[in-house]
N, C-alpha and C positions, 0 to 999 in steps of 0.2 A: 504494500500500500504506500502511497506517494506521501510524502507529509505538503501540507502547505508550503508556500511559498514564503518567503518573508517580505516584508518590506521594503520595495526600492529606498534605496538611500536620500529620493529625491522627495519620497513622501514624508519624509519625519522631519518632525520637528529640527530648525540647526543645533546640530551637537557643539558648535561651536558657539558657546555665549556672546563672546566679541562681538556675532555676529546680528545679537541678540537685543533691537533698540529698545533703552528707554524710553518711555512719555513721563516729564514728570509736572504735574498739571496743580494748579492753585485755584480751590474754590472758598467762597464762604460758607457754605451748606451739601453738602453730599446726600442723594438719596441714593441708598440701596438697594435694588431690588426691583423688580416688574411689574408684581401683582395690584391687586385692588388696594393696598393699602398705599402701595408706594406712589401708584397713579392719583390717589386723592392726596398725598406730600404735594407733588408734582402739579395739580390742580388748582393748589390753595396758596403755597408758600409765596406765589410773587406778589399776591394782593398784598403784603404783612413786610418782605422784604425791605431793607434800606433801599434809595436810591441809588443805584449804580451796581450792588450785589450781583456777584455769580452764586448760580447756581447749577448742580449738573446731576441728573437720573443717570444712575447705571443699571445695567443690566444683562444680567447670564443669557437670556434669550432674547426674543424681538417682541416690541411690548403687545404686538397687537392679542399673540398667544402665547401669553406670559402668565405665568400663575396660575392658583387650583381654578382658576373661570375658564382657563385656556380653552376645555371643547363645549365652555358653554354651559348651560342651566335651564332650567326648563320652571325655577320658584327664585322668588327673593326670602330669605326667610327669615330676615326681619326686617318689619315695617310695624310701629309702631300706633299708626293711625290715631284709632277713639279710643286705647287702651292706656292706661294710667301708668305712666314708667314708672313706677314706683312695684307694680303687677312684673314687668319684665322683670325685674329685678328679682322679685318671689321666683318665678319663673326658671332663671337663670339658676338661683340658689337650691333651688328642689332637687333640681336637674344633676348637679353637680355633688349631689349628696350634702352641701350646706357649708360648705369651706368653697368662698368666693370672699372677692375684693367688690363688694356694694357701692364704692364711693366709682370705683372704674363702670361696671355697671349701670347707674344709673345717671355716670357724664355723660356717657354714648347714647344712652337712650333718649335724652335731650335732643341730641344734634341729626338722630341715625336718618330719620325720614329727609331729610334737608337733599341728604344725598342720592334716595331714591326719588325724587321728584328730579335732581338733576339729571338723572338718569333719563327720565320718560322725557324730557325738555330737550334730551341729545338725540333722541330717537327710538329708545328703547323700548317696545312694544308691550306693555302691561293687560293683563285678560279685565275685562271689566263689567260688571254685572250687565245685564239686559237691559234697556232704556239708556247706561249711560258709555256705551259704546264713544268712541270719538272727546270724551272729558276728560280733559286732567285729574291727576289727582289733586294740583291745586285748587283747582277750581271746583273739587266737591264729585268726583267722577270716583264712585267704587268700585274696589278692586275686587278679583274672585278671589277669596282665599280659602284657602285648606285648610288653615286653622288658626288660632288665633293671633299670632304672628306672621305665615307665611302669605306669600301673594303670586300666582302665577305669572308668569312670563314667555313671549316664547323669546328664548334668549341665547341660539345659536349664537349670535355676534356680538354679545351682551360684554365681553372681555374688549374687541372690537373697538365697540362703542365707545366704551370707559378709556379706553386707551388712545384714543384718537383726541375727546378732550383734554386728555393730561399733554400730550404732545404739543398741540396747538395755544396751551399755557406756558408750555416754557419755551415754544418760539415767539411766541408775539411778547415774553418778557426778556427776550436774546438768554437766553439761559439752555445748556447744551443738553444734549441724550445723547449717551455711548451704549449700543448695544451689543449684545455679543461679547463684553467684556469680567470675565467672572473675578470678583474680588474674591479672594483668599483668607485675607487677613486683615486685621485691622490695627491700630499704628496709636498708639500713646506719646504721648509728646514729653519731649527729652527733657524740660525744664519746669512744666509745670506736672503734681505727683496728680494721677488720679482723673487726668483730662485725656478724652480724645483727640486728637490730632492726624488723623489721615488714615488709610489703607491701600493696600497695594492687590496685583488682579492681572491679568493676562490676556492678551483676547485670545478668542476663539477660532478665528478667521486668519488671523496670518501669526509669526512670530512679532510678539511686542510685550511688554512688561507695562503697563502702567502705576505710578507713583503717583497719588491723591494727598496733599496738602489740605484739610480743612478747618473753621473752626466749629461747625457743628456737624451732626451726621444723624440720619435716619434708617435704622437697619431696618428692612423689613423683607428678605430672602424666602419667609414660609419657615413651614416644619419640617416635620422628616418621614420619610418612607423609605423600604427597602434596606431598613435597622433589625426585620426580623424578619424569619424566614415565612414568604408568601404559601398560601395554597396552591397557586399556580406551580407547573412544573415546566425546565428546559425554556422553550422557547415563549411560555406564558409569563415567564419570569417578569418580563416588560409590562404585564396588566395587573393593575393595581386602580383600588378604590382613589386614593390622594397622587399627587402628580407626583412619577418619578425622579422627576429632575430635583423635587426636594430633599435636601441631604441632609436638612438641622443645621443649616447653614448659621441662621439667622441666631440660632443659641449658641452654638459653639464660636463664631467668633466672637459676639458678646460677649461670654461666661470666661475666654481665654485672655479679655483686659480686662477682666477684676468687675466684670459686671453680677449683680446677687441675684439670684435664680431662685424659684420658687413652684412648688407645686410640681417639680419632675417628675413624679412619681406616679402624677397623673397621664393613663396613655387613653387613646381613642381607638376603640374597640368594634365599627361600628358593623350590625348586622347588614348582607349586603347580599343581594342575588348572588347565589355561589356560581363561578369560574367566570361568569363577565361581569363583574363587582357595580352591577348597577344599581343607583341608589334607588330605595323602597320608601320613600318618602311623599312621593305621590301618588304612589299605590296608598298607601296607608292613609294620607288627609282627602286627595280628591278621590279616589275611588271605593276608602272605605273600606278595604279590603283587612281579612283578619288571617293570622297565620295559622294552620294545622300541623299533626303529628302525622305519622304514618297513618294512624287510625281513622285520620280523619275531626279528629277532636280540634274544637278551638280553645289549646290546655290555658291562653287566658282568662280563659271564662272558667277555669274547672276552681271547686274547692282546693285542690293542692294546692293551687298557685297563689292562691288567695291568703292560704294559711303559711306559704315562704313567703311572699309579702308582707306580712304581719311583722316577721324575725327580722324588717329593716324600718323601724318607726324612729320617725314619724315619714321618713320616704315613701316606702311601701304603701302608706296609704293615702297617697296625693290623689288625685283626680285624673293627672298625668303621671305614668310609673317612668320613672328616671331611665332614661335609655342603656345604665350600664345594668340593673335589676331586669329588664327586658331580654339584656343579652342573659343575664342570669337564667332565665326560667326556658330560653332556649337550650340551654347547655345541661338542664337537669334531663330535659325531655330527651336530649340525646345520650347522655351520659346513663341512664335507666331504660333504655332502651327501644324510646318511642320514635327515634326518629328516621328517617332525617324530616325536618319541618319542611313544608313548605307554605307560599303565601299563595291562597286562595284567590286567585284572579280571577278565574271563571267564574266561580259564583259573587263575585264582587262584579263585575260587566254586565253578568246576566240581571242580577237583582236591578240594577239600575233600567234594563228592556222591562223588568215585569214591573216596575212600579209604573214605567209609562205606559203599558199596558191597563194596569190596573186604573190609571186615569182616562183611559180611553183611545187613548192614539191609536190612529187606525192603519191596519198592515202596510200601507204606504212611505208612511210618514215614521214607521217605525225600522223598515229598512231601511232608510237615508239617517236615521239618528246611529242603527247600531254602525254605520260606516262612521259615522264622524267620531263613536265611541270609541271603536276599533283603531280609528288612528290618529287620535290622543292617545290610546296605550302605545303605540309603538311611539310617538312624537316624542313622548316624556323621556325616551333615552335617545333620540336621535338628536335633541338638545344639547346632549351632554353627555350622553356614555353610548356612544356608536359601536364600541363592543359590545355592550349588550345586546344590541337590536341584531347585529351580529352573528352571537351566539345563536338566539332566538331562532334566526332566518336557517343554519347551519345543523341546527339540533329539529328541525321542523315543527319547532313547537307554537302554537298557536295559544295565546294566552285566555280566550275565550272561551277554549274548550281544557287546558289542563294549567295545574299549578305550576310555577319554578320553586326551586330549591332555594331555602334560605337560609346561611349560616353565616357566623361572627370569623369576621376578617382576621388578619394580621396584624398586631397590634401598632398604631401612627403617634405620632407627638405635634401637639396644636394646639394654638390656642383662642382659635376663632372658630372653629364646630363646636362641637360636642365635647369638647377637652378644654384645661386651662391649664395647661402645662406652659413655662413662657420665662418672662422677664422681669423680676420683681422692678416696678416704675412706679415714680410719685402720681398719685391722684390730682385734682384740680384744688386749687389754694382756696378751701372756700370756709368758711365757717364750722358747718355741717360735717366735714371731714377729718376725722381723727388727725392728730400730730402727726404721729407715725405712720402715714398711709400718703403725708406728703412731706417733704423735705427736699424740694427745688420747683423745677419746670413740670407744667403737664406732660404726662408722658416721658419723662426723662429719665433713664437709670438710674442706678448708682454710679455711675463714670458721669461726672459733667462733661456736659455737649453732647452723649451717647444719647439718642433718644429710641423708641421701638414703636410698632402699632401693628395690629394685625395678627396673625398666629404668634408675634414676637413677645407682646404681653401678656403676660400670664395672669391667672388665676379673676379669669374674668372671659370666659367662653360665650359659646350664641353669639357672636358677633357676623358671623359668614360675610357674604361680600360684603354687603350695603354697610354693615356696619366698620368693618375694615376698612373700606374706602371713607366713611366718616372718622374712622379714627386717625388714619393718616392725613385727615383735614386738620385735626385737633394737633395733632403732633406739629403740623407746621406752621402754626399760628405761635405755637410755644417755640420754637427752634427762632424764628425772628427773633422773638422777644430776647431769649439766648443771644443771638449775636449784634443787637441793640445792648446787652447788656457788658456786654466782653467787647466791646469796638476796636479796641487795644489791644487783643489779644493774638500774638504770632506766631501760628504752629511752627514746632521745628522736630524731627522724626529722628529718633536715636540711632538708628541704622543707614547706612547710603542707600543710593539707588541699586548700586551694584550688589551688594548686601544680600539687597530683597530680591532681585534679579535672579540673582543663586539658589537662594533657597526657595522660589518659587518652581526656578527650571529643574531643581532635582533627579526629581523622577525619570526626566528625559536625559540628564547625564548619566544617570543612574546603568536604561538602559544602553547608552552606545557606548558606555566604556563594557559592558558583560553580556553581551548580546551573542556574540560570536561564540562563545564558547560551548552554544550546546546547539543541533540540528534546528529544534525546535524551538523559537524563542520562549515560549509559553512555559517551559521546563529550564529554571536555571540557576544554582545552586550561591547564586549571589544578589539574589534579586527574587520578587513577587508582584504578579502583576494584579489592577485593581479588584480585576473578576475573583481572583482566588480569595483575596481581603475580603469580599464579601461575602462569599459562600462559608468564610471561615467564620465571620461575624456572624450571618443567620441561625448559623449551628449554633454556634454558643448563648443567645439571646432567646430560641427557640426551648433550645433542652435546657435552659438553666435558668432565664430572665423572664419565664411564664408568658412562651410563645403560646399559638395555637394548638401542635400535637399534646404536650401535656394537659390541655383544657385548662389555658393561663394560668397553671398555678406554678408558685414556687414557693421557697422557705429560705430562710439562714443560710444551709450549708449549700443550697444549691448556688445562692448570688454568692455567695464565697467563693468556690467553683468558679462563676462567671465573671467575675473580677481577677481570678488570677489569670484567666484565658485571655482578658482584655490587657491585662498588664502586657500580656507576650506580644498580643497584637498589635498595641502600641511601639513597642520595641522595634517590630517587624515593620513597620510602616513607616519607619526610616530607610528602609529597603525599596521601597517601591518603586515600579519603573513605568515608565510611559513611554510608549513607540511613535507618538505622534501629538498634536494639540487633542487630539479627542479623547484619548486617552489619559491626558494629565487635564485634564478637568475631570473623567473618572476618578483618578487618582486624589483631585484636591477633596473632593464630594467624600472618597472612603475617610479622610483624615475627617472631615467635621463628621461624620457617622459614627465614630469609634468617640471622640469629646460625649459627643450630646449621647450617646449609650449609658457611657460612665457615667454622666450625672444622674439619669434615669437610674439604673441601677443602686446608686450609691441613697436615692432616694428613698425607692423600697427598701431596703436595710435598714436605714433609719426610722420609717416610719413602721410599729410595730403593729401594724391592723390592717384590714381588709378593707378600704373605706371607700373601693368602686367593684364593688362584687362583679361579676361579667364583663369589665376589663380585665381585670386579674386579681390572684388572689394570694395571699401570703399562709398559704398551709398550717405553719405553727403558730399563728394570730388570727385566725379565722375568725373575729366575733363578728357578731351583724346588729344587735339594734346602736340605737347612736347612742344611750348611756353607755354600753361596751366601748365606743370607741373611745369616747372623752374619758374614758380612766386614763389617769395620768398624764391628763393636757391635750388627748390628741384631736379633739374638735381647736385645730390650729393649723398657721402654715408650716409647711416644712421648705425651709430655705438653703442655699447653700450658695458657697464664696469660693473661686479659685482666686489663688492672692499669685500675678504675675512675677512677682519680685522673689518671691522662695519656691511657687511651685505646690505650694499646700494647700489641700480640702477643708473645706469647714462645711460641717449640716447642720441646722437648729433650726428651734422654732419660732414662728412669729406669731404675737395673738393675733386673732380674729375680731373684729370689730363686728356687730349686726347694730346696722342702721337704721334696715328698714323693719318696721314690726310684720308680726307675721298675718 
């Protein structure tokens, strides 16, 4: 058998640095990143800017399909409307099992709708009750919603859209966009202790280093996926619920200049049509649809489930069951032998033919409706998750006549779904808001000038687009204020250009000084390439970090285990080689995967409880109701600190404030 080929020497990256130019560029304001959070920085920031400021968006991709919008949405799901932010807030805290940041919470819920109105004002196509077809939501035009936050959309170009306003705000403020250029790391400034001062990054497209000077900055990179090992196998490896291209970018270089991190421990679990991970979230509000066992049972309607609901009070018995208690009672059902579940579509489409039946619609009128029914169900992923409609067309299944398969993903890190894993950031300077909840700029880390929005804040979830795009509004109205307040302040970067140059290109010196010495480059006893890094990471995170095959759980001895396999890993990823530019961005992506693991990990260790059942679960802490949890404090945050200067972990707790009553 023939081995591959190797790589022309003309395709790789130059082995030769020299040849390797610097950009080294001076802004006043740096944003990070692509997605919905970073386009509303981008949208907002030059109305707040001084006169004359640069400004400049970066970004790993090309913004139009950048970020988790990138193929689209088919719901906005939150909008705020006639409902009391103070309700969201409830909302928010139930959901999350009751350990949230309320003051963060209930800023955004103030501002969120602002930014879905801008939305429908740039184009974007909103569902709107009968009669008020053609109205704004300004002007008093109702929306369809699925429940009492979300709002339909058809929102194929919904990312598009978003991204076309951010662009056209920082051209008409002369303010730059670099696309295609992935920042790596982020840059502390040589004179003052505790400040940001710049990052450095690579493009994608040709050989180039870029060197970023600034004095503020907006990370907002997303979360992370492909941290543990997928369902998918081989060549499904690539399909995943959350976008692959997020690697935890967004915490790991935060958390690696002394940024304080909070709530890691929390992962996002979420239930998803099994092998085309298409979201059930529209089945569930607009079709109504209820999930079965093998038997055919709807086990959340059964006494059991009712009476495992009980063992998590007061969650358990909201009106809404917390979507990690949800995953829970999927996981009993298959764990005891009832499953595999699947989500009852057919009788959810059908019930909707017999009720108009039942109202009279006549066999005319009612074949033109099941058409328009029938492709709404397929519209709601071709929105947004085209693999699954995919699957659907591939597997021949017709969701009008049989169910899909439903089971709990791989576990993600975020903190704009259904997660508040993130960034510990000051709340807004208001009266109403604990001490401790603020202690600088809105939205601004613990590193002054560092600010975050979006999956990047933690312990403050339910934000998904709309409100991530509002939060990176918020964020850049404080980032002015920041450098209105520092006028005088003159980044300068402890390392050269060349410096970062180096240890950027690594990987790519790495491999064309040891390439040569074995047939096959993929095999070579001086070097590891990123594919292996990760498959070595999914094993370890899976068998020991309360992946999916153990049914999320782990204990003590196993994150023991899975912290000394990370310690190797880290060791070994000084090794790492890259054959080309596409490849050392693999490369940079495994390095922030393996940071943001470790804080994860080191999170569950320290917190000694169970406190999102059907995320995961800690074996030798297994309590459930929440007096079990608060023994010993733990109705609290759990925080943690890497200190750049020694190199050392810190985890503790931070109290919990509840502001809003219940």
């Amino acid at each position: 058998m023939a081995l591959r080929n190797k790589p022309s020497w003309e395709l790789l990256a130059e082995p030769d640095l020299s040849k390797v130019p610097v950009e080294e560029l001076e802004y006043d304001a740096l944003i990070v990143g692509g997605g919905m959070a970073a386009c509303g920085t981008a949208f907002e920031i030059g109305k707040w800017m001084p006169a004359g400021s640069k400004v400049c968006l970066v970004d790993k991709a090309c913004l139009e399909r950048s970020g988790a919008v990138a193929q689209g949405l088919s719901a906005i799901n939150t909008y705020i409307g006639e409902n009391p932010v103070a309700n969201y807030v409830r909302m928010v805290r139930g959901d999350l099992m009751g350990v949230v940041r309320e003051d963060l919470i209930f800023d955004l819920g103030r501002f969120v709708d602002d930014s879905v109105h801008l939305f429908e004002e740039w184009g974007l196509p909103i569902w709107k009750k009968k009669g008020d077809e053609g109205k704004p939501l300004t002007e008093g035009g109702q929306p369809v919603r699925t429940g009492k936050w979300q709002i339909m959309i058809n929102g194929e170009s919904y990312k598009c859209i978003v991204a076309e306003a951010a662009k056209n705000a920082l051209d008409e403020m002369g303010y730059d966009l670099h696309e295609r250029v992935f920042i790596v790391k982020l840059l502390l400034d040589a004179n003052k202790p505790n400040t940001i001062a710049g990052a450095v990054g690579f493009s994608a497209r040709e050989n180039k280093v870029c060197v970023y000077k600034c004095k503020t900055m907006m990370v907002a990179a997303g979360g992370a996926v492909n941290i543990f090992r997928p369902r998918t196998t081989d060549e499904g490896k690539g399909r995943a619920w959350y976008p692959i291209w997020n690697a935890g970018s967004t915490y790991t270089m935060c958390m690696q200049v002394g940024a304080e991190m909070t709530m890691m421990e929390n992962r996002f679990t979420p239930s998803r049509f099994k092998d085309g991970y298409g979201p059930v979230g529209a089945w569930f509000l607009l079709f109504k649809a209820t999930l079965a066992n093998s038997e055919g049972v709807n086990f959340a309607a059964t006494d059991r489930a009712k009476e495992e609901l009980a063992k998590y009070p007061p969650y358990g018995q909201q009106p809404v069951t917390p979507t990690c208690l949800r995953n829970h009672l999927i996981l009993i059902e298959c764990k005891e032998g009832r499953g595999p579940v699947f989500m009852d579509t057919a009788a959810a489409l059908n019930k909707f033919l017999d009720d108009k039946r039942a109202e009279g619609m006549n066999e005319k009128d009612l074949k033109k409706y099941w058409k328009e029914l029938e492709s709404e169900a397929w519209e709601d992923f071709l929105d947004m998750s085209v693999g699954q409609a995919g699957l659907w067309a591939s597997m021949n299944v017709e969701p009008e006549k049989v169910g899909s398969e439903i089971m709990p993903t791989e576990p993600y890190m975020l903190g704009s779904h259904s997660g508040c894993c993130g960034i510990w950031v000051s709340g807004p300077n208001e009266d109403w808001v604990p001490d401790d909840y603020k202690w600088g700029y809105n939205r601004m880390t613990t590193v002054n000038g560092l600010f975050s929005s979006g999956d990047g804040v933690g312990a403050s979830g339910h934000k998904f687009s709309s409100g991530s795009h509002a939060e990176g509004r918020m964020a850049a109205k404080a980032m002015a204020k920041y450098v209105m307040d520092n006028a005088d302040f003159a980044p300068a970067l402890k390392q050269s250009a060349d410096e970062l140059k180096a240890e950027v290109y690594k990987p790519v010196v790495t491999y064309n000084e040891h390439h040569m010495w074995t047939t096959d480059d993929m095999i070579n006893p001086n070097y590891i390439r990123p594919r292996h890094m990760m498959e070595r990471l999914m094993k370890y995170t899976d068998e020991y970090g309360g992946g999916w095959s153990p049914y999320y759980m782990t204990n003590g001895k196993l994150l023991e285990i899975a912290m000394t396999h990370l310690r190797l890993l880290t060791e070994d990823s000084e090794k790492m080689a890259a054959s080309g530019l596409h490849e050392l961005i693999r490369a940079w992506e495994m390095v922030h995967r393996i940071w943001c693991v470790e804080d994860h990990l080191r999170h569950i260790q320290f917190r000694e409880e169970s406190r999102y059942p059907g995320f995961y679960y800690r074996g030798d802490f297994n309590v459930t109701s929440d007096t079990d949890m608060d023994e010993g404090g733990w109705k609290c945050f759990v925080n943690s600190k890497y200190d750049p200067e020694t190199g050392e972990w810190s985890t503790f707790k931070k109290k919990l404030h509840k502001i809003i009553p219940d």
